[in-house]
py3Dmol code that shows the C-alpha trace and the ligand (Angstrom):
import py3Dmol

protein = """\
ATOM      1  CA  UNK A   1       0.000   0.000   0.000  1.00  0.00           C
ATOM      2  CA  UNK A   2       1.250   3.582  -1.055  1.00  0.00           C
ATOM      3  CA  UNK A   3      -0.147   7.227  -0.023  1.00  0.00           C
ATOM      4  CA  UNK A   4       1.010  10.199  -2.332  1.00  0.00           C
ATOM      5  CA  UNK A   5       0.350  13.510  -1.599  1.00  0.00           C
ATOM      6  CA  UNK A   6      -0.128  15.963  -4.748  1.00  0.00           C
ATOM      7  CA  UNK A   7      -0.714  19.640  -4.621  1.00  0.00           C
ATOM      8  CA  UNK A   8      -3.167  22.136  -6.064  1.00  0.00           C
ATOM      9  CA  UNK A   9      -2.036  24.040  -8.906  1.00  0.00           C
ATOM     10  CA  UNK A  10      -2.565  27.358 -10.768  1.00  0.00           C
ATOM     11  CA  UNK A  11      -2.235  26.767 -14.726  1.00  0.00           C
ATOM     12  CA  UNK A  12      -1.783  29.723 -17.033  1.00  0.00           C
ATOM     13  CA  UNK A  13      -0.485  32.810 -14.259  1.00  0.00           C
ATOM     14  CA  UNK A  14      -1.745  35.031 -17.043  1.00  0.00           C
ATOM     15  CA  UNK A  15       0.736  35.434 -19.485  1.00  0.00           C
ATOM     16  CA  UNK A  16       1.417  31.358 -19.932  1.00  0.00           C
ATOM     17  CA  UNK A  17      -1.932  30.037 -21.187  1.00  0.00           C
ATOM     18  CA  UNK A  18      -1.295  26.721 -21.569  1.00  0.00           C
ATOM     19  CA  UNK A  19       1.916  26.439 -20.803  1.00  0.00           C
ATOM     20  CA  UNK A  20       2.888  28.158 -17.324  1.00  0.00           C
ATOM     21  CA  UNK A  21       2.118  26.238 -14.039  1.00  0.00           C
ATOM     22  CA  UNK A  22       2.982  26.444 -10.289  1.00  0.00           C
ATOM     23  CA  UNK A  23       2.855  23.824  -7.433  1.00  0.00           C
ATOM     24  CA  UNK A  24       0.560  25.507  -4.801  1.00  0.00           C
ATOM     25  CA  UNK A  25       1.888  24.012  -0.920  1.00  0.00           C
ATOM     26  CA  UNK A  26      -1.791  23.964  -0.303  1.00  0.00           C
ATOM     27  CA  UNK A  27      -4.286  22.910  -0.799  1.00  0.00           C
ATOM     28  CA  UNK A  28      -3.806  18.806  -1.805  1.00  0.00           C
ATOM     29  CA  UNK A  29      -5.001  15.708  -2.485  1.00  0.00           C
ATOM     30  CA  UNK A  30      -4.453  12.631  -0.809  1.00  0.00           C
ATOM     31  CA  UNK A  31      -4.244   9.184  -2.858  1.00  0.00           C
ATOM     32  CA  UNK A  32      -3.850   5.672  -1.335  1.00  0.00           C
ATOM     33  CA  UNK A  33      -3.153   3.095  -3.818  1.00  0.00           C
ATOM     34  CA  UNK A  34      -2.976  -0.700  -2.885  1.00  0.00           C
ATOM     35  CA  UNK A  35      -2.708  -3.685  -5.728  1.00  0.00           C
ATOM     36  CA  UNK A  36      -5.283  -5.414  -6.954  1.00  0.00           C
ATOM     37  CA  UNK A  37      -6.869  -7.352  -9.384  1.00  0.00           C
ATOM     38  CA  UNK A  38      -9.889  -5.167 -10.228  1.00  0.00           C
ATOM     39  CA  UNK A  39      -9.468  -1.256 -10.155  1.00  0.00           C
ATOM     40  CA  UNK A  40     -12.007   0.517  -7.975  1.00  0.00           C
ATOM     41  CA  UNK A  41     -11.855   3.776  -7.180  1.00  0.00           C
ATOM     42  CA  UNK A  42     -13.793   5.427  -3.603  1.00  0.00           C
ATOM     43  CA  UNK A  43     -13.755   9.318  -3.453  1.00  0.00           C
ATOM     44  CA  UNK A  44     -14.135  11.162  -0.419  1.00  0.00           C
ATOM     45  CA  UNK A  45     -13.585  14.586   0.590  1.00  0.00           C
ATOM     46  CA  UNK A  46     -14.438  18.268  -1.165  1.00  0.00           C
ATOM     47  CA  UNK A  47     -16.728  17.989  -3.641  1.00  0.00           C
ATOM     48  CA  UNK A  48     -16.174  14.235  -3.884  1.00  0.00           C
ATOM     49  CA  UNK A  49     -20.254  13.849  -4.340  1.00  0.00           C
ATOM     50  CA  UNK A  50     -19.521  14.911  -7.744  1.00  0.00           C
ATOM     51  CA  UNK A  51     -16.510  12.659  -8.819  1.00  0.00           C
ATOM     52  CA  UNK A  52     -17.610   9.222 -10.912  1.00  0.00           C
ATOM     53  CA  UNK A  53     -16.233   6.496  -9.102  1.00  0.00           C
ATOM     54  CA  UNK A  54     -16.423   4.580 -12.304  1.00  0.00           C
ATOM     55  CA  UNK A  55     -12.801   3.415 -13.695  1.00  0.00           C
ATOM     56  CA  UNK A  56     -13.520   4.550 -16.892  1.00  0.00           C
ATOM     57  CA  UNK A  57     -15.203   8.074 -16.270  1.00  0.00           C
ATOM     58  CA  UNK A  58     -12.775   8.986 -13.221  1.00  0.00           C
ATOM     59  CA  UNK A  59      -9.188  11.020 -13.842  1.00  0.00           C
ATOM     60  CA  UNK A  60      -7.395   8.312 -12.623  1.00  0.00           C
ATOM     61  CA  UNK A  61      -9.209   5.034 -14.098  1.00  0.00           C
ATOM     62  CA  UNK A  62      -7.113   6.195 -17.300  1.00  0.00           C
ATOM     63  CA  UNK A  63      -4.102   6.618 -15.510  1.00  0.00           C
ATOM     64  CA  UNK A  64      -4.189   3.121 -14.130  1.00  0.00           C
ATOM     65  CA  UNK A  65      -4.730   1.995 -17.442  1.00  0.00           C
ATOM     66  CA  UNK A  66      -1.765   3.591 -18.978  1.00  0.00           C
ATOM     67  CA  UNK A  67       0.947   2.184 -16.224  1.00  0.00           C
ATOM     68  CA  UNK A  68      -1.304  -1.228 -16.306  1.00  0.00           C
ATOM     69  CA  UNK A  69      -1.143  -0.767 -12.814  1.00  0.00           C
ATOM     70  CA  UNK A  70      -4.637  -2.331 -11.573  1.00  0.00           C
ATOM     71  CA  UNK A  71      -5.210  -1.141  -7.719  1.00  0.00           C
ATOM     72  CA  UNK A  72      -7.880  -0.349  -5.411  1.00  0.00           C
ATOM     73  CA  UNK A  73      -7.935   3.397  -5.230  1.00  0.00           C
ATOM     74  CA  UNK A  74      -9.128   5.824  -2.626  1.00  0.00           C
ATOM     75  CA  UNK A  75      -9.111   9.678  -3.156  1.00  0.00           C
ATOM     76  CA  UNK A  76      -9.191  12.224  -0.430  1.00  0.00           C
ATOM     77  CA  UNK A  77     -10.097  15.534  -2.454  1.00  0.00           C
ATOM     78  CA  UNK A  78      -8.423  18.443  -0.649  1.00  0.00           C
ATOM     79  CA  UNK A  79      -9.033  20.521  -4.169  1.00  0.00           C
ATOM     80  CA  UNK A  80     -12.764  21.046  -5.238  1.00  0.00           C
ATOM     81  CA  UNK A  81     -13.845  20.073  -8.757  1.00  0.00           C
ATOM     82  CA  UNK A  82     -14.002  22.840 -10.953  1.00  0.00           C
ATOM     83  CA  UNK A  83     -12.331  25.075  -9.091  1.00  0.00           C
ATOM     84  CA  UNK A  84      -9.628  26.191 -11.297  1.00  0.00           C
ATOM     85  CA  UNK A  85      -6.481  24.883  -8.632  1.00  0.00           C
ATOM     86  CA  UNK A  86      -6.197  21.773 -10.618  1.00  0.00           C
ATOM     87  CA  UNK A  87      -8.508  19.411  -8.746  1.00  0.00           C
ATOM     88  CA  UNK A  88      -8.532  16.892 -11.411  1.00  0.00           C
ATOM     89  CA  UNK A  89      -4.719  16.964 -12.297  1.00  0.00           C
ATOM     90  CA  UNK A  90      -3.734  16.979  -8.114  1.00  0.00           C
ATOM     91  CA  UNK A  91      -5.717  13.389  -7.881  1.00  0.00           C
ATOM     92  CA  UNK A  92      -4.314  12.231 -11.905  1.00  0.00           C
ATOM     93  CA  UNK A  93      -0.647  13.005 -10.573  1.00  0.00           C
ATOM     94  CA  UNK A  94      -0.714  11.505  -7.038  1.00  0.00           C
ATOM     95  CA  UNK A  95      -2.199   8.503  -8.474  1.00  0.00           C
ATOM     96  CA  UNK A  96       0.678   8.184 -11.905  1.00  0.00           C
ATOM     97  CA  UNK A  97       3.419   8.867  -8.814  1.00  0.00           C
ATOM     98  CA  UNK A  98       1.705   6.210  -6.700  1.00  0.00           C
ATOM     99  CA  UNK A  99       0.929   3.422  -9.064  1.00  0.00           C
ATOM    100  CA  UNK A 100       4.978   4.243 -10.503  1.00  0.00           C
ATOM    101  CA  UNK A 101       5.818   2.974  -7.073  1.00  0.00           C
ATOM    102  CA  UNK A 102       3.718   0.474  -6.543  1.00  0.00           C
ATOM    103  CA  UNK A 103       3.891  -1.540  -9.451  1.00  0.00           C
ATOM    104  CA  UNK A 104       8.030  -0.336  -9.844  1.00  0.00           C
ATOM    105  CA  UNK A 105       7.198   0.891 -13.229  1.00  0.00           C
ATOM    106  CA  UNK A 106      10.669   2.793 -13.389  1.00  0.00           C
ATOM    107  CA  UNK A 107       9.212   6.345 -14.862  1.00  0.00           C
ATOM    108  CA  UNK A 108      11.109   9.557 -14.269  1.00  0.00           C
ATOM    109  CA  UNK A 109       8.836  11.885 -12.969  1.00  0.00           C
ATOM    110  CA  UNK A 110       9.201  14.257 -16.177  1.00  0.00           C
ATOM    111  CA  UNK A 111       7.697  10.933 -18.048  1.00  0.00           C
ATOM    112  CA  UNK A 112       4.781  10.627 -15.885  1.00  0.00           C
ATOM    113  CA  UNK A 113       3.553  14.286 -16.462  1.00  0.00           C
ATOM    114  CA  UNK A 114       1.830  13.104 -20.631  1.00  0.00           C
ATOM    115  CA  UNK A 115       0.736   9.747 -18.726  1.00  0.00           C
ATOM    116  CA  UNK A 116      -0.969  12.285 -15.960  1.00  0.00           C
ATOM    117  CA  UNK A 117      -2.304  14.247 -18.582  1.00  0.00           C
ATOM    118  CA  UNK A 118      -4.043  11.661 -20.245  1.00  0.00           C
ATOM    119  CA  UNK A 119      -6.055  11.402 -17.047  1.00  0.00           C
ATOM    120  CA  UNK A 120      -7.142  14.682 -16.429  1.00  0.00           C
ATOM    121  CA  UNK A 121      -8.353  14.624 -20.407  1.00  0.00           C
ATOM    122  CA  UNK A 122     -10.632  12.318 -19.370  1.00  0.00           C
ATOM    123  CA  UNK A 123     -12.750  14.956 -17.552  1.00  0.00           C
ATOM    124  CA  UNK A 124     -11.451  18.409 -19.275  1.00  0.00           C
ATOM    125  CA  UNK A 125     -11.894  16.746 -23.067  1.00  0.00           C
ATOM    126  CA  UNK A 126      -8.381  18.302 -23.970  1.00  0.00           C
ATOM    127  CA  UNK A 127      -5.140  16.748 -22.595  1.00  0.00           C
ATOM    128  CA  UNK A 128      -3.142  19.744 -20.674  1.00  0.00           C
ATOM    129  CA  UNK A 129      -0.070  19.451 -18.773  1.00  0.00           C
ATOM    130  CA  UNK A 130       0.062  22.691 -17.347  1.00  0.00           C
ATOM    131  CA  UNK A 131      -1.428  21.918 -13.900  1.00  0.00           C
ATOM    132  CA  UNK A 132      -0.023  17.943 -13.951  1.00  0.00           C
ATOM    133  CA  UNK A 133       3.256  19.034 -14.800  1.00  0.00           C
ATOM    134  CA  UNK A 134       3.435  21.412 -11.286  1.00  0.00           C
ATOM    135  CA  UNK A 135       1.689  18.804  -9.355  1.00  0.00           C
ATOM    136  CA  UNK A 136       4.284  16.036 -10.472  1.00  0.00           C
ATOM    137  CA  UNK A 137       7.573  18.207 -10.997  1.00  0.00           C
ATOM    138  CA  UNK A 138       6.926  20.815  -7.974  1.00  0.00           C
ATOM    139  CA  UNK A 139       7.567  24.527  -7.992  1.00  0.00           C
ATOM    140  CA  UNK A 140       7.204  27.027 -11.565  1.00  0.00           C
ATOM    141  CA  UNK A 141       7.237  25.101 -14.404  1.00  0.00           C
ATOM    142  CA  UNK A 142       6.673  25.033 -18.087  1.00  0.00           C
ATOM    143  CA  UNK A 143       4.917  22.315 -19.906  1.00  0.00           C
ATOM    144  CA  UNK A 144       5.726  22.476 -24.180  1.00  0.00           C
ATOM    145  CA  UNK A 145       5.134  19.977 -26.930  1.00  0.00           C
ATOM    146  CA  UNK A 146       9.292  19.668 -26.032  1.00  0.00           C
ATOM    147  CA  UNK A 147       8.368  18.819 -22.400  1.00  0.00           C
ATOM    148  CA  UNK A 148       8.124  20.493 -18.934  1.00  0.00           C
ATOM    149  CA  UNK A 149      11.138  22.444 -17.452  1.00  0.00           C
ATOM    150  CA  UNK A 150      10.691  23.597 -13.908  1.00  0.00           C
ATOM    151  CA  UNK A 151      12.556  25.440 -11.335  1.00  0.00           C
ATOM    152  CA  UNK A 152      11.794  25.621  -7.575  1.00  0.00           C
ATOM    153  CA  UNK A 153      10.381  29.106  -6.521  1.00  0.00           C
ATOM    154  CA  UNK A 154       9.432  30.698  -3.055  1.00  0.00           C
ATOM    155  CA  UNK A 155       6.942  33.207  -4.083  1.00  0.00           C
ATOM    156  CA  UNK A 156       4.164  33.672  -1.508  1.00  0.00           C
ATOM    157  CA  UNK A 157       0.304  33.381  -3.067  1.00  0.00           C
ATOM    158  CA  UNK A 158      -3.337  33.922  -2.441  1.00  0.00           C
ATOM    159  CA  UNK A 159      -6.119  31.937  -4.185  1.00  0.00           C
ATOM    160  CA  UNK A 160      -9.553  32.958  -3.386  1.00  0.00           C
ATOM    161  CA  UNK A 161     -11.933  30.583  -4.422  1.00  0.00           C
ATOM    162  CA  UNK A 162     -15.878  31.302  -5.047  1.00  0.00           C
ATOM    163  CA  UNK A 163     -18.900  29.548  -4.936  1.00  0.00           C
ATOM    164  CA  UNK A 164     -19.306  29.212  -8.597  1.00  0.00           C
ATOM    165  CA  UNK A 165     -18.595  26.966 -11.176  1.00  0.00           C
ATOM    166  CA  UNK A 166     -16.935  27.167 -14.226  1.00  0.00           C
ATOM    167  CA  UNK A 167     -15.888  24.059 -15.955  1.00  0.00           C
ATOM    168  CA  UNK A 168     -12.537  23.978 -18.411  1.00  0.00           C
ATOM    169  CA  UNK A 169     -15.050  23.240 -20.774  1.00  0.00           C
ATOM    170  CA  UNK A 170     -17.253  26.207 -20.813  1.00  0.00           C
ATOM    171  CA  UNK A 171     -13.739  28.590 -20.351  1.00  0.00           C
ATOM    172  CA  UNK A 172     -12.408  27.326 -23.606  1.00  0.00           C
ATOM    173  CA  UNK A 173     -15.016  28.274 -25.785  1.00  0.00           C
ATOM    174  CA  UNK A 174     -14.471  31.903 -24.966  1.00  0.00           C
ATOM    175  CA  UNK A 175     -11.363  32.304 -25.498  1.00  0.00           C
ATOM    176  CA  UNK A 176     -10.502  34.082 -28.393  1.00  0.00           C
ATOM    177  CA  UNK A 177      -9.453  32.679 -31.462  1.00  0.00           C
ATOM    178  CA  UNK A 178      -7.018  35.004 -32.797  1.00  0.00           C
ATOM    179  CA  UNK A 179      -4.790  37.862 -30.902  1.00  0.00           C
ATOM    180  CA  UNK A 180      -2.917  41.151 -32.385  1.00  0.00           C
ATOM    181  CA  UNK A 181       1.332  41.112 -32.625  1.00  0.00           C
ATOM    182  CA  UNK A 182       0.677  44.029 -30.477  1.00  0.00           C
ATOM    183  CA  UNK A 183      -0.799  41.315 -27.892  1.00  0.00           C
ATOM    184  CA  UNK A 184       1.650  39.113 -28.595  1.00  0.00           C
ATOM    185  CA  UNK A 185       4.773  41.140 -28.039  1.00  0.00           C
ATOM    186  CA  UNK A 186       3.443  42.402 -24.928  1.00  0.00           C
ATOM    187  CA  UNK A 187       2.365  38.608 -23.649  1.00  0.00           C
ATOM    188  CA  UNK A 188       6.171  37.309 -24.175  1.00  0.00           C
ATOM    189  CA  UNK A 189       7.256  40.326 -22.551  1.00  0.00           C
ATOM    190  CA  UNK A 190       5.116  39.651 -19.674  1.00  0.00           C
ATOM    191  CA  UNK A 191       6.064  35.889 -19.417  1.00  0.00           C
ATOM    192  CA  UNK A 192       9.352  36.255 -19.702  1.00  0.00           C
ATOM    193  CA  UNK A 193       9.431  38.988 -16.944  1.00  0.00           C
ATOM    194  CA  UNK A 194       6.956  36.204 -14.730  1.00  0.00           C
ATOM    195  CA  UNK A 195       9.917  33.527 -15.494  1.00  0.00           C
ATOM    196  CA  UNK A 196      12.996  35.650 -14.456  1.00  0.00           C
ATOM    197  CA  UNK A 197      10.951  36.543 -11.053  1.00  0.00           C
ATOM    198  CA  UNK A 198      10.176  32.655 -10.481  1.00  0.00           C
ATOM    199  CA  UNK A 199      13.604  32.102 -11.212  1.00  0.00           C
ATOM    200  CA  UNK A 200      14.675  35.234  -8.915  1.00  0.00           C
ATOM    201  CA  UNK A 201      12.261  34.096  -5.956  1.00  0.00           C
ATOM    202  CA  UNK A 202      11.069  38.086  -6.805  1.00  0.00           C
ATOM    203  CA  UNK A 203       7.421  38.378  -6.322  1.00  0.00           C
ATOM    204  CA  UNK A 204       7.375  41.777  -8.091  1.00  0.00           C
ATOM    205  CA  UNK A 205       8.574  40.685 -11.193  1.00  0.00           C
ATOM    206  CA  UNK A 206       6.109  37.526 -10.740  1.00  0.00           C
ATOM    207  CA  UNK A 207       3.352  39.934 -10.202  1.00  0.00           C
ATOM    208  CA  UNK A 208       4.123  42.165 -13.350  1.00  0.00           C
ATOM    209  CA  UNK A 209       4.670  39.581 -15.380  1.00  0.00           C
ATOM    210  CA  UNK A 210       1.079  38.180 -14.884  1.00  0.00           C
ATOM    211  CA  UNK A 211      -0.913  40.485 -16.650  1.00  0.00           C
ATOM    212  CA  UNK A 212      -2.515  39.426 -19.844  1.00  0.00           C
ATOM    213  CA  UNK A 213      -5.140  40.785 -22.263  1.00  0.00           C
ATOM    214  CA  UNK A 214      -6.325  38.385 -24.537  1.00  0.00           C
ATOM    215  CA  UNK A 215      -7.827  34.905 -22.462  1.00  0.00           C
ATOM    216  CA  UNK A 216      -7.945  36.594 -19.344  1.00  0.00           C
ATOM    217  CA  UNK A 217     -10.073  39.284 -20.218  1.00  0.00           C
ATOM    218  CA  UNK A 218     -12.707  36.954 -22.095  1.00  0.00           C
ATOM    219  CA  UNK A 219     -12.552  34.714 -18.669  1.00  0.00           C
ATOM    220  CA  UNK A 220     -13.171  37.201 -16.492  1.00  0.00           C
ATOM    221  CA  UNK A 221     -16.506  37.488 -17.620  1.00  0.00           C
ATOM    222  CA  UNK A 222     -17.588  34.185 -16.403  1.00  0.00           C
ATOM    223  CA  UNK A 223     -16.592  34.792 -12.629  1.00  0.00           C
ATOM    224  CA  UNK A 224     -18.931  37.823 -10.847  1.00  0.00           C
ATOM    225  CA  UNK A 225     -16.795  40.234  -8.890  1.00  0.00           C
ATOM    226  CA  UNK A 226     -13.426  39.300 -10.807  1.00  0.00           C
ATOM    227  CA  UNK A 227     -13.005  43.167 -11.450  1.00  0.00           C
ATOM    228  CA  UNK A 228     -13.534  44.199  -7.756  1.00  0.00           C
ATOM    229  CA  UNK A 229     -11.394  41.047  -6.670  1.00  0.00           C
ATOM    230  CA  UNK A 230      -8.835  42.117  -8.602  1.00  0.00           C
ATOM    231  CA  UNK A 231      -8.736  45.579  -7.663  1.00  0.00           C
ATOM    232  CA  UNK A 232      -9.234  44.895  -3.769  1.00  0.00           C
ATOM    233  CA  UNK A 233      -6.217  42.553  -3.995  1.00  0.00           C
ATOM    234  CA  UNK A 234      -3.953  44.893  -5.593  1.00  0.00           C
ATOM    235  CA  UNK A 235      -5.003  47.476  -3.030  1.00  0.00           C
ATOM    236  CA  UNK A 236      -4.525  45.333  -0.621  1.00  0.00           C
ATOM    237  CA  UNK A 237      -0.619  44.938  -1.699  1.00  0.00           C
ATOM    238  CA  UNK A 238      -0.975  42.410  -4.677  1.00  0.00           C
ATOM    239  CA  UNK A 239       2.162  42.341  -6.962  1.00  0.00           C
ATOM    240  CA  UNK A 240      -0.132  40.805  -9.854  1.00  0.00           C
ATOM    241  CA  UNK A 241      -3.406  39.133  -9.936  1.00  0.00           C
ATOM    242  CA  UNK A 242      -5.245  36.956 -12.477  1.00  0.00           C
ATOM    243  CA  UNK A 243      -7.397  34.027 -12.586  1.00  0.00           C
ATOM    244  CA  UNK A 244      -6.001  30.702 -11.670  1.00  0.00           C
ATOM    245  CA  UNK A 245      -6.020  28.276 -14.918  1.00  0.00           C
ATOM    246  CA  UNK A 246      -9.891  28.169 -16.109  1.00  0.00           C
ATOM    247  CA  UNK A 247     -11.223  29.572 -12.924  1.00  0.00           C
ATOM    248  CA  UNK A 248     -13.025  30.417 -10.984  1.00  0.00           C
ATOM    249  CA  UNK A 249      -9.903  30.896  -8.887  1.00  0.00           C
ATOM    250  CA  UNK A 250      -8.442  34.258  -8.354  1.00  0.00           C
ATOM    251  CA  UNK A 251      -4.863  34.079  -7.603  1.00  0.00           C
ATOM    252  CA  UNK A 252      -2.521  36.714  -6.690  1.00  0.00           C
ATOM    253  CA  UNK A 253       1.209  36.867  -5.910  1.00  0.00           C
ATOM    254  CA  UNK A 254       2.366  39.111  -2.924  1.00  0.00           C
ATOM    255  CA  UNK A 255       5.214  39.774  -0.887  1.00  0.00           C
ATOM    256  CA  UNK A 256       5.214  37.153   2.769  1.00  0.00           C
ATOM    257  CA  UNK A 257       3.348  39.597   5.209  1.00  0.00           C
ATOM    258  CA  UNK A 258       0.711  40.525   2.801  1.00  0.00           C
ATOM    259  CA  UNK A 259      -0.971  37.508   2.198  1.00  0.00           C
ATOM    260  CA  UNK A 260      -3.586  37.535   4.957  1.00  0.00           C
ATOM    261  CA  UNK A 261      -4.776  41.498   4.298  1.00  0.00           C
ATOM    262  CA  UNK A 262      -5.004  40.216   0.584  1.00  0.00           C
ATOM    263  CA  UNK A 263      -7.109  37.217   1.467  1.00  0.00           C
ATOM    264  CA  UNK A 264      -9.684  38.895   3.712  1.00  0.00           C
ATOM    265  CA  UNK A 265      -9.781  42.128   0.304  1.00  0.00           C
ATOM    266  CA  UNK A 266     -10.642  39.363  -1.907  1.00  0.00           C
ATOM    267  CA  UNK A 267     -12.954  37.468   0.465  1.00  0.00           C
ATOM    268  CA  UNK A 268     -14.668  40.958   1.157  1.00  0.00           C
ATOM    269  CA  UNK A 269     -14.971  42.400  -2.886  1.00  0.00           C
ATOM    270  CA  UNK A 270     -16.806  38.658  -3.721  1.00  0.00           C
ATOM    271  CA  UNK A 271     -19.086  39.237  -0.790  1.00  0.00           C
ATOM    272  CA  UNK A 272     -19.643  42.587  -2.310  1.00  0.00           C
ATOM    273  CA  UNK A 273     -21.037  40.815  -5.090  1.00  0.00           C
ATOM    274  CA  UNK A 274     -23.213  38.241  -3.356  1.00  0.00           C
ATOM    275  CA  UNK A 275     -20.703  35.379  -3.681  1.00  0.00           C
ATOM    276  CA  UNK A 276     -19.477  33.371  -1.075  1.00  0.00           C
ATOM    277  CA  UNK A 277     -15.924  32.417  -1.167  1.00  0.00           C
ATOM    278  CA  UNK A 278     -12.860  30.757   0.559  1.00  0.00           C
ATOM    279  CA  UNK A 279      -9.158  31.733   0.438  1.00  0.00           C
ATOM    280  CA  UNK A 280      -5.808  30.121   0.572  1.00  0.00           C
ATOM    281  CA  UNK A 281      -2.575  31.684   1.700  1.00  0.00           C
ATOM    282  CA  UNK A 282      -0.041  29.817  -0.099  1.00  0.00           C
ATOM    283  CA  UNK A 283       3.048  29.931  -1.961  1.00  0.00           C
ATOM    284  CA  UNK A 284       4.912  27.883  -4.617  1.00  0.00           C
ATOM    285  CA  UNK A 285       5.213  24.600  -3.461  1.00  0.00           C
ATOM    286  CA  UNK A 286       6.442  21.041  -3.676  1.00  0.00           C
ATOM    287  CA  UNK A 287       5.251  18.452  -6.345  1.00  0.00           C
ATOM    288  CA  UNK A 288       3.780  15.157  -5.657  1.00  0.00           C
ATOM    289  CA  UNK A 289       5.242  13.836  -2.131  1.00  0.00           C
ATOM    290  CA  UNK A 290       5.387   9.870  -1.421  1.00  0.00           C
ATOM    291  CA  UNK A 291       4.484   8.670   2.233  1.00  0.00           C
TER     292      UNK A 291
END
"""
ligand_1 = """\
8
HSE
N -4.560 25.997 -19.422
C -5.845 25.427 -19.193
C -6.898 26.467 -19.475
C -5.983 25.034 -17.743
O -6.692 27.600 -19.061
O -7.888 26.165 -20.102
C -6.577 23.697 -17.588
O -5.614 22.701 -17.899
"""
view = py3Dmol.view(width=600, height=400)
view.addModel(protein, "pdb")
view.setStyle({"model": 0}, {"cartoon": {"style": "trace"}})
view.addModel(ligand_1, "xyz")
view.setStyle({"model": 1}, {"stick": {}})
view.zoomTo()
view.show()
C-alpha cells in the first residue's frame, strides 16, 4: 500500500496560457493506492459527491490503465472540482506517482507528467499538462510539446476561491481565437518577466509579469466580482493578480506579510457581489510527495 500527496495548482499565471504552471503548498489531495486485481476507485472529501467512481469516467481510471497498474484506489479531495487549482490533475498526478511505485514501473517523474495528462483529459476533453506538470515536478514550471522544465520558486500566493462553477469546458469556448502582434509582443514580454521573477524568488517581477489581455479578459466574464477582486487585492498589496487556470480561482502573488490582508480584500470584494468564497494563503510549493 502507497499514499502520495499531490498539490493544487494554478495553470496559465496570465501570461502562460497553456503552458505556465505552479505547485501551490496547499491545498492537496491525498491518494492511497494498494494492488489489486480489479481497479475501484472510492472518493471522499471536497466535492467528492460529484466525482464518478467509475474506472472509466474517473481522472485516474485512465491513468491506471496507462501504467497497467490495476489497484484499489481511494481519493481524499483536498481541491474542489471545478475550481480552477487543478482538482482533477492533483488526484491524476498523485495517483501516476503512486501506481509508478507500486507496481516499480521505473518512470522519471518528467515521463509521468503526458501519462498524468491523459487522465485529467478524461474529464477536461483536452489533454493539458500545465497543472499535472506542477503537481508532479513541484515549484514554476513550463509544460511544451518539447516537455516540462521547472525550477523551484518561493513566491508567496493567495487563491480565493468562489462559490461558482466554471468548468474547463465552458472557459475554452471563450477564449478568443485570434490575438494582435501588439498582444503578442506584450504577452512574451510579460512571461518572460513572470519567469525571471520565479527564477529570482522576486514576487514583483512575478506579479508584473502576470498580466494578460487576450484569455484573461474573455474569462473574467464568467466569474462575478473578478473586477472588484482584482482591484481589492492589488489594493490590498498584490504584486499581480489573475485568474487561476480556467477559474473560478483568483490568484494573486504578494510579498510574505501581505498575504492575509489580501485574502480577507478578496474574500470581502466577492461578498460585495453576493458570492461566497474561501481563500488560501499559499506559496509555490512542492510536487507530488510519497508517504
Ligand atoms: N490551461 C488550461 C486552461 C488550464 O486555461 O484552459 C486547464 O488545464
Amino acid at each position: 500500500m502507497l499514499t502520495v500527496r499531490a498539490p493544487a495548482t494554478s495553470a496559465n499565471l496570465g501570461s502562460g496560457f497553456d503552458v505556465f504552471g505552479a505547485a501551490l503548498e496547499r491545498p492537496a489531495d491525498v491518494v492511497r493506492v494498494e494492488k489489486a486485481d480489479r481497479t475501484t476507485i472510492e472518493v471522499t472529501g471536497v466535492g467528492s459527491q460529484y466525482i464518478p467512481e467509475d474506472p472509466e469516467k474517473n481522472t485516474v481510471g485512465a491513468v491506471v490503465e496507462a501504467l497497467d497498474a490495476p489497484a484499489h484506489v481511494r481519493i481524499d479531495k483536498g481541491v474542489r472540482p471545478a475550481s480552477g487549482l487543478g482538482s482533477s490533475a492533483a488526484s491524476a498526478a498523485a495517483a501516476a506517482v503512486a501506481l509508478n511505485d507500486l507496481y516499480d514501473r521505473g518512470y522519471t517523474r518528467e515521463e509521468l507528467v503526458p501519462i498524468a495528462a491523459e487522465g485529467e483529459a478524461v474529464v477536461s476533453g483536452d489533454a493539458h499538462d500545465d497543472n499535472v506538470a506542477p503537481a508532479i515536478v513541484g515549484g514554476f514550471t513550463v509544460a511544451t510539446d518539447d516537455g516540462v522544465r521547472s525550477v523551484d520558486a518561493d513566491i508567496p500566493l493567495v487563491a480565493c476561491l468562489p462559490d461558482i462553477v466554471v468548468s474547463t469546458r465552458d472557459a475554452r469556448q471563450v477564449v478568443p481565437e485570434s490575438a494582435s502582434v501588439a498582444q503578442l509582443v506584450e504577452t512574451v514580454g510579460n512571461a518572460a518577466t513572470l519567469t525571471v521573477g520565479m527564477s529570482r524568488d522576486d514576487p514583483d517581477l512575478v506579479g508584473a509579469g502576470m498580466y494578460e489581455s487576450v484569455v484573461t479578459p474573455a474569462r473574467a466574464k464568467l466569474i462575478d466580482g473578478y473586477a472588484a477582486v482584482r482591484e481589492a487585492a492589488l489594493e490590498a498589496g498584490a504584486t499581480g493578480v489573475t485568474i487561476s487556470g480556467a477559474g473560478p480561482s483568483v490568484i494573486a502573488a504578494c510579498h510574505e506579510g501581505d498575504r492575509r490582508g489580501i485574502g480577507v480584500a478578496m474574500l470581502e470584494a466577492f461578498e460585495s457581489v453576493g458570492v461566497e468564497a474561501c481563500v488560501y494563503t499559499t506559496r509555490v510549493g512542492d510536487g507530488a510527495t510519497v508517504y
